[in-house]
DRENSETOR-336292 format. One line per field, with one value per atom (N, C-alpha, C): residue in one letter; x, z, y; atom name. Coordinates in nm, 3 decimals. Layout:
# residues N
rest	c(a / ...)
c1	c(X / ...)
c3	c(Z / ...)
c2	c(Y / ...)
atom	c(CA / ...)
END
This chain:
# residues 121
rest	c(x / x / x / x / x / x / x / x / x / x / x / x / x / x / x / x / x / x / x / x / x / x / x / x / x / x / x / x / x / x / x / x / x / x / x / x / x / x / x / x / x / x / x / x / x / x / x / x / x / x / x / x / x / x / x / x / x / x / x / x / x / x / x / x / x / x / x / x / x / x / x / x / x / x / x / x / x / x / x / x / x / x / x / x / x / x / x / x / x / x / x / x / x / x / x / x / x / x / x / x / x / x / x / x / x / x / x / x / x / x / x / x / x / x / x / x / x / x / x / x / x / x / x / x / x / x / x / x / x / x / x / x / x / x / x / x / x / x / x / x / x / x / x / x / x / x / x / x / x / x / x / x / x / x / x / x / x / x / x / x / x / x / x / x / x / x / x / x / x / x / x / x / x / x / x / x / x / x / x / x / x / x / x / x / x / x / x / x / x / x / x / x / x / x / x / x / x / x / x / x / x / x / x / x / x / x / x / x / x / x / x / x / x / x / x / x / x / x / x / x / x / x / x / x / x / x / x / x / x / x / x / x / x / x / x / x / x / x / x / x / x / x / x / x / x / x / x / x / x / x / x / x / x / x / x / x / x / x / x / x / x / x / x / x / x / x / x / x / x / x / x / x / x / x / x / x / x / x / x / x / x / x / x / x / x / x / x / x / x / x / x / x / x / x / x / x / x / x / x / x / x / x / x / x / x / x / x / x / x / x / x / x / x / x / x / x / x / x / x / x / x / x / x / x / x / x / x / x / x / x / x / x / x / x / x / x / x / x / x / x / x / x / x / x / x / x / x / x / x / x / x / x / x / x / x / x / x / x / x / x / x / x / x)
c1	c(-1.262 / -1.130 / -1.048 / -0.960 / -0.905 / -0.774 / -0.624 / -0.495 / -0.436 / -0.311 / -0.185 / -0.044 / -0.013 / 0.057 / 0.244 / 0.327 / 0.380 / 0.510 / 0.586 / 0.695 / 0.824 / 0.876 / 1.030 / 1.154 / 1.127 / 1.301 / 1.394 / 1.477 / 1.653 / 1.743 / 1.856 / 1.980 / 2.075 / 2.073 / 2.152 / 2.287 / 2.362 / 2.489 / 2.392 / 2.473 / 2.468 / 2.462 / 2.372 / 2.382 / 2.251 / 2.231 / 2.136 / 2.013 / 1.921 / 1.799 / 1.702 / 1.616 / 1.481 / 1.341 / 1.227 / 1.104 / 1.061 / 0.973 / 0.887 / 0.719 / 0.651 / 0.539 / 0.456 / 0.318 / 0.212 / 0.103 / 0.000 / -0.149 / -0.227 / -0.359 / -0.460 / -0.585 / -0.613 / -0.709 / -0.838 / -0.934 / -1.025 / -1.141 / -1.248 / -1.345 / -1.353 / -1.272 / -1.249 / -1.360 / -1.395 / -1.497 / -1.435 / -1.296 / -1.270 / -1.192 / -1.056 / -0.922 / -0.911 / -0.878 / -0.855 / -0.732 / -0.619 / -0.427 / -0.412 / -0.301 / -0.209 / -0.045 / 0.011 / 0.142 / 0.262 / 0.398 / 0.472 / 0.540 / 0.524 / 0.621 / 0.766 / 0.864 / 0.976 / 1.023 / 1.059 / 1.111 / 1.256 / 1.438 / 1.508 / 1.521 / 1.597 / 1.651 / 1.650 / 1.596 / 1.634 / 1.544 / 1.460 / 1.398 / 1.275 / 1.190 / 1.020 / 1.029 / 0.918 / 0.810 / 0.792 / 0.875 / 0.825 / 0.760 / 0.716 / 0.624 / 0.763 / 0.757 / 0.807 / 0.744 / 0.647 / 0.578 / 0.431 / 0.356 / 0.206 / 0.154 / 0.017 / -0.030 / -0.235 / -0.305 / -0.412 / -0.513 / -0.581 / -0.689 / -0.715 / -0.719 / -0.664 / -0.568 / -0.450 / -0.332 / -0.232 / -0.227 / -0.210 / -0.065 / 0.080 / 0.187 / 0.281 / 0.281 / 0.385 / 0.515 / 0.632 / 0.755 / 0.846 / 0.883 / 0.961 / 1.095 / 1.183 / 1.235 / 1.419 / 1.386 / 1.500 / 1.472 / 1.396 / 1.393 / 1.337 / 1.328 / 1.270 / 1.361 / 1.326 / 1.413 / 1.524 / 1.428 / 1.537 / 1.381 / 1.375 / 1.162 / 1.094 / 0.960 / 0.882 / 0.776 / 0.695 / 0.527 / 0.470 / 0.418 / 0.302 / 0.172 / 0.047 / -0.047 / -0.157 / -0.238 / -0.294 / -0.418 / -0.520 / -0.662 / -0.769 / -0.701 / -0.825 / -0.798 / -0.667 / -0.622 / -0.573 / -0.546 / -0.554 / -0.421 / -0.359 / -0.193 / -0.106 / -0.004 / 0.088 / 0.283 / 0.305 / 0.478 / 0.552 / 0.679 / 0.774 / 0.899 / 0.946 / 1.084 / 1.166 / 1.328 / 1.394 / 1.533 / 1.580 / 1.691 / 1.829 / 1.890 / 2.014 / 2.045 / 1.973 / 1.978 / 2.085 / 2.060 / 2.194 / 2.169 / 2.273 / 2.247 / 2.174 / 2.166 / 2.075 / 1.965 / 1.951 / 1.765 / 1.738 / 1.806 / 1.827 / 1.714 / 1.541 / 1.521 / 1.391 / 1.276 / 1.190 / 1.031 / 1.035 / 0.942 / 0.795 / 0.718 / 0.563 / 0.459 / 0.390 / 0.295 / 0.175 / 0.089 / 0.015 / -0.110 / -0.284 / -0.375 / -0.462 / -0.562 / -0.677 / -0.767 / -0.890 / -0.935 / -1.056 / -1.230 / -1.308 / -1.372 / -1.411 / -1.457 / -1.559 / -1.604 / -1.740 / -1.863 / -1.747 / -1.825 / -1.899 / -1.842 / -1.855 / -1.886 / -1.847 / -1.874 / -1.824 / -1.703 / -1.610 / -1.474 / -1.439 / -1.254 / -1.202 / -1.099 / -1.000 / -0.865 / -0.753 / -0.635 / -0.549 / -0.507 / -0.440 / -0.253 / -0.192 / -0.057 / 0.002 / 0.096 / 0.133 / 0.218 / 0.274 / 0.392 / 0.509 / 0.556 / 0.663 / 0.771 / 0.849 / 0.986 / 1.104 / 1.176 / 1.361 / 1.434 / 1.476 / 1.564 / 1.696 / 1.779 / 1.930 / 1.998 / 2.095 / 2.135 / 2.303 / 2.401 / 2.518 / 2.659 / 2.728 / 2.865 / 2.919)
c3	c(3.696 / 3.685 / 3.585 / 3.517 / 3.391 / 3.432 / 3.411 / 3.482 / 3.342 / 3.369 / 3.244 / 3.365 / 3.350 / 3.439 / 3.354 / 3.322 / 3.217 / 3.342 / 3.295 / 3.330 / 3.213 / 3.282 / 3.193 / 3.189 / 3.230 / 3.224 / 3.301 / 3.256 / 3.321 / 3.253 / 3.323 / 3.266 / 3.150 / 3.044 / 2.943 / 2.863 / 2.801 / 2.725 / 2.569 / 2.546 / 2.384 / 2.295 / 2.206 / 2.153 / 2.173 / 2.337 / 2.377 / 2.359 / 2.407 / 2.388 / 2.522 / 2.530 / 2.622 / 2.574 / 2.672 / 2.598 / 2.728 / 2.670 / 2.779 / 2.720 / 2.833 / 2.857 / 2.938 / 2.852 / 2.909 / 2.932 / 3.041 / 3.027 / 3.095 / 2.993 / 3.058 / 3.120 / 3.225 / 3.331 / 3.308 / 3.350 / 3.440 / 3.343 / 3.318 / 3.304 / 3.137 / 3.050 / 2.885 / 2.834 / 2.725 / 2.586 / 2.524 / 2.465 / 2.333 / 2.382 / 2.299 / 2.305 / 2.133 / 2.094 / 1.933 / 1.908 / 2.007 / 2.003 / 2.114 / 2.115 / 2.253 / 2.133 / 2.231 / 2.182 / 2.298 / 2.221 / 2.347 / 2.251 / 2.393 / 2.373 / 2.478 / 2.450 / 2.554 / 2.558 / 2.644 / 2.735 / 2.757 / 2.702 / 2.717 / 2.834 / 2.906 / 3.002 / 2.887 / 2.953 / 2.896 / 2.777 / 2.704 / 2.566 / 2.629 / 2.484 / 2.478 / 2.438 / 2.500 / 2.480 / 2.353 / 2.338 / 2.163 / 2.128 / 2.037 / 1.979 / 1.965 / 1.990 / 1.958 / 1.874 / 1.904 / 1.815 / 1.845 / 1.767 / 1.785 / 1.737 / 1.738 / 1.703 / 1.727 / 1.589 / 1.572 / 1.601 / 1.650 / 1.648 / 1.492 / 1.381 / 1.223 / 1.181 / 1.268 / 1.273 / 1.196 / 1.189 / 1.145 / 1.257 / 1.225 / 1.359 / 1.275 / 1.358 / 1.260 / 1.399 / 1.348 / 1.395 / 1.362 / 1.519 / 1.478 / 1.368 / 1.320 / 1.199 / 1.256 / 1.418 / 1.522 / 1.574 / 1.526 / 1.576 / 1.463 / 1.364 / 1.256 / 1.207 / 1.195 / 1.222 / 1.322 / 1.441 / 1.512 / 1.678 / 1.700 / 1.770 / 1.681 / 1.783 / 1.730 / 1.820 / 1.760 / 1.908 / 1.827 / 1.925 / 1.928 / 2.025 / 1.995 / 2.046 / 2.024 / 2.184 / 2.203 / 2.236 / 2.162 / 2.149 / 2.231 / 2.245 / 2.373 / 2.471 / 2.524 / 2.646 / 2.706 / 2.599 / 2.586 / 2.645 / 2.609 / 2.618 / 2.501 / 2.568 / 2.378 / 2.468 / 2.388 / 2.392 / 2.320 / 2.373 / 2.275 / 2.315 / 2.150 / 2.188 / 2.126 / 2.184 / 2.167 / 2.135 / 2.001 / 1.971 / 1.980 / 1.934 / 1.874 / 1.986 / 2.127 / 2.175 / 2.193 / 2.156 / 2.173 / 2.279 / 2.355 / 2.477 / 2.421 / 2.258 / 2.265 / 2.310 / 2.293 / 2.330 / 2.512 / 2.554 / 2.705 / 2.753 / 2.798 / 2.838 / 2.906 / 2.980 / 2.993 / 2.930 / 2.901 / 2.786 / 2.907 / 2.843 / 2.856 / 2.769 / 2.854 / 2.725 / 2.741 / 2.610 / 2.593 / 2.550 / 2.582 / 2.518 / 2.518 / 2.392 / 2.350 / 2.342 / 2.426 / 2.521 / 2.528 / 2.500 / 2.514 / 2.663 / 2.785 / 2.901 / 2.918 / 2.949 / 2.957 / 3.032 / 3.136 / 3.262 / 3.169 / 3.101 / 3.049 / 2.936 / 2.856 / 2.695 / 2.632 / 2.688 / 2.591 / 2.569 / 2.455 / 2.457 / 2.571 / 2.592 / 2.712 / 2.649 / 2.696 / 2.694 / 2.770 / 2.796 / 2.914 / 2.910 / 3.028 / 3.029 / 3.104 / 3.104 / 3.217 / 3.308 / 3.415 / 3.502 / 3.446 / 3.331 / 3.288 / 3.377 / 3.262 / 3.283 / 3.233 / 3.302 / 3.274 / 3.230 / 3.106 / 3.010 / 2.999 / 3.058 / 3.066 / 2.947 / 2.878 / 2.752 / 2.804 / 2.889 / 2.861 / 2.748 / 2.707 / 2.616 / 2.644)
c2	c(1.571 / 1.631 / 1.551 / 1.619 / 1.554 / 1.564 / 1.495 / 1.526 / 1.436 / 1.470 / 1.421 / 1.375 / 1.312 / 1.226 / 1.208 / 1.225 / 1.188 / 1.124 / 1.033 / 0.948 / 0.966 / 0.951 / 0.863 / 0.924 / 1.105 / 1.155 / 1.169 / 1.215 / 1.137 / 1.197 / 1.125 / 1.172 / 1.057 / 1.085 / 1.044 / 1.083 / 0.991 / 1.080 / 1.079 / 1.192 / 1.169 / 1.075 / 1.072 / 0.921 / 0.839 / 0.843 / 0.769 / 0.764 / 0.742 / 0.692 / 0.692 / 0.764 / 0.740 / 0.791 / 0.697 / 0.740 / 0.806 / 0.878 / 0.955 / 0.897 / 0.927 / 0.834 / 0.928 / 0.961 / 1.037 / 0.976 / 0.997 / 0.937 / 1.024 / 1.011 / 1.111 / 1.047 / 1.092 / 1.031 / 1.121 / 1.089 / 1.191 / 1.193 / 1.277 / 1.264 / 1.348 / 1.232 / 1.230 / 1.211 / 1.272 / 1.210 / 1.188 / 1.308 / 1.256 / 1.323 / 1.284 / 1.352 / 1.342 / 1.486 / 1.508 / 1.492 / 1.568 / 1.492 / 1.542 / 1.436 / 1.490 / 1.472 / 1.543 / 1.562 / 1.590 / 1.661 / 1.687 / 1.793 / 1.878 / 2.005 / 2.026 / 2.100 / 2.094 / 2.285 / 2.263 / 2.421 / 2.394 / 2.490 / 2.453 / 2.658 / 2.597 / 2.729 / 2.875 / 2.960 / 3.071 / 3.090 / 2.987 / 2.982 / 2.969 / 2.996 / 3.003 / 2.837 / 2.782 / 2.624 / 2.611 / 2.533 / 2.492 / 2.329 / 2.323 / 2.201 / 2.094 / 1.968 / 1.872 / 1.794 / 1.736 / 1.618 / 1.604 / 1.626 / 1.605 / 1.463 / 1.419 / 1.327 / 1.334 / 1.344 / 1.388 / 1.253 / 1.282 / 1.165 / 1.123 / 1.180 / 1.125 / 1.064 / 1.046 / 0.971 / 1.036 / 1.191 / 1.249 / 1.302 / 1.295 / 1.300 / 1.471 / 1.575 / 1.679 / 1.671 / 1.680 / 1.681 / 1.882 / 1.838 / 1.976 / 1.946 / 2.000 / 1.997 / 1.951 / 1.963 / 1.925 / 1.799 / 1.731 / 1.603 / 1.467 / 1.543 / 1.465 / 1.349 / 1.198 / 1.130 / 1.047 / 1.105 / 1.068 / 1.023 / 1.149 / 1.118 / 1.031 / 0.954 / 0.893 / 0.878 / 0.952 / 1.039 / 0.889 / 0.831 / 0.713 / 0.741 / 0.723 / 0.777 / 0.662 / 0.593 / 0.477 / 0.596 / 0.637 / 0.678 / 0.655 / 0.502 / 0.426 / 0.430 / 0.447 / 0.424 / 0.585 / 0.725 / 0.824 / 0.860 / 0.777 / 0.792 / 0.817 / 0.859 / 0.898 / 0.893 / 0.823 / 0.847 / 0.875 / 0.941 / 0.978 / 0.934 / 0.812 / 0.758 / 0.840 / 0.893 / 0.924 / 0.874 / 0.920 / 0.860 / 0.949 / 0.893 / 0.996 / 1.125 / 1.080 / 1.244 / 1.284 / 1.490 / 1.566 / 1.657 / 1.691 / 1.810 / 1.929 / 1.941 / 2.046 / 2.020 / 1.859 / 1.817 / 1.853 / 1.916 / 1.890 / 2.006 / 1.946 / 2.085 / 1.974 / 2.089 / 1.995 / 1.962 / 1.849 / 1.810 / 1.812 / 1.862 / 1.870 / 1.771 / 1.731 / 1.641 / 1.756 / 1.751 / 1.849 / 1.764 / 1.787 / 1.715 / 1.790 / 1.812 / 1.809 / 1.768 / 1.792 / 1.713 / 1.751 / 1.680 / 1.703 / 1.663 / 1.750 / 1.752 / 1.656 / 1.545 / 1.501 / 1.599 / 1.634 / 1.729 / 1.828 / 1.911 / 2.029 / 1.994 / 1.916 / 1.915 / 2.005 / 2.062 / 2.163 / 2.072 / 2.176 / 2.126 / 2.184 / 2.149 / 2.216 / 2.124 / 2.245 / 2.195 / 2.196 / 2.116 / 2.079 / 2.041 / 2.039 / 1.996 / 1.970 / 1.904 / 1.786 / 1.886 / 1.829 / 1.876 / 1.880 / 1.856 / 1.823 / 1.752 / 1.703 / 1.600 / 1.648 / 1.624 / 1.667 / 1.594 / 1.586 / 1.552 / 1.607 / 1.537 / 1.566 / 1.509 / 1.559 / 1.501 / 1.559 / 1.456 / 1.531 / 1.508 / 1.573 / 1.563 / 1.465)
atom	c(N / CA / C / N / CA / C / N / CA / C / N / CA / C / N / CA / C / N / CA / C / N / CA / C / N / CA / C / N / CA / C / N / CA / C / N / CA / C / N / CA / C / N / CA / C / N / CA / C / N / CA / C / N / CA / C / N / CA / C / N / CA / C / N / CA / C / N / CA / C / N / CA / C / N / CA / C / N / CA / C / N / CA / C / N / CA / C / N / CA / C / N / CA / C / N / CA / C / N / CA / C / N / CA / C / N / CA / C / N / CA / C / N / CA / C / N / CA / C / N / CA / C / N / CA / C / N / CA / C / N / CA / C / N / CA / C / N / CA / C / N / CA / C / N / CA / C / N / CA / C / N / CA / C / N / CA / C / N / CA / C / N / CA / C / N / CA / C / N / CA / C / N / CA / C / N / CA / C / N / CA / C / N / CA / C / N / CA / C / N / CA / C / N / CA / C / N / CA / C / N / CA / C / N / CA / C / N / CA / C / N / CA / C / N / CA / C / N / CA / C / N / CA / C / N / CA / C / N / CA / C / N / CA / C / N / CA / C / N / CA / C / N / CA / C / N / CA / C / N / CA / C / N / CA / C / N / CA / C / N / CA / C / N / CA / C / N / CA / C / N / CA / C / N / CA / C / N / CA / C / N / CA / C / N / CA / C / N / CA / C / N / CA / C / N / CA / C / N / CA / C / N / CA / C / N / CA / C / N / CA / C / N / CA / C / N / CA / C / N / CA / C / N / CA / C / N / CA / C / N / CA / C / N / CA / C / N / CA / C / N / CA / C / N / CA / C / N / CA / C / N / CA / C / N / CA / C / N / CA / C / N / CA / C / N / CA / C / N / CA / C / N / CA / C / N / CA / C / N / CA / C / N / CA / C / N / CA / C / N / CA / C / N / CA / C / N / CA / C / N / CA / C / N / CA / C / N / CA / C / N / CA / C / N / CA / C / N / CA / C / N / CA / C)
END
């Protein structure tokens, strides 16, 4: 069984700063990326920040400069520090991974329980 575990959200003002923190357990070969996506009320799941087993990181165009997806390969964890946050950032972030099964020897993709990111005025 393979699981994504993620930590870290809360409530912040504007301005502030928190990281969120994912790890993947369970019965891995290879993870190609993990990343994080976020869900705000009322809206469709969109991409935040990826990170490729090539070291290869794409940013949504709302956080560029300000996010910073870090991704430990060996340990099959990935975080995302947050800066500058604004209440638009206020929704809840998902970590997302790409993920080769040992069990199975397929990809599978997987995603966390998500975390709640409060950003208030």
């Amino acid at each position: 069984q393979v699981e994504l575990v993620e930590s870290g959200g809360g409530l912040v003002q504007a301005g502030g700063s928190l990281t969120l923190s994912c790890a993947a357990s369970g019965t891995i070969r290879y993870t190609s990326a993990m990343g994080w996506f976020r869900q705000a009320p009322g809206k469709q799941r969109e991409l935040v920040a990826t990170s490729t087993s090539g070291g290869r990181t794409n940013y949504a165009d709302s956080v560029k400069g300000r996010f910073t997806i870090s991704r430990d390969a060996a340990k099959n964890t990935v975080d995302l520090q947050m800066n500058s946050l604004k209440p638009e950032d206020t929704a809840v972030y998902y970590c997302n991974a790409n993920l080769i099964d040992s069990r199975t020897s397929r990809y599978r993709e997987l995603w966390g329980q998500g975390t709640l990111v409060t950003v208030s005025s």
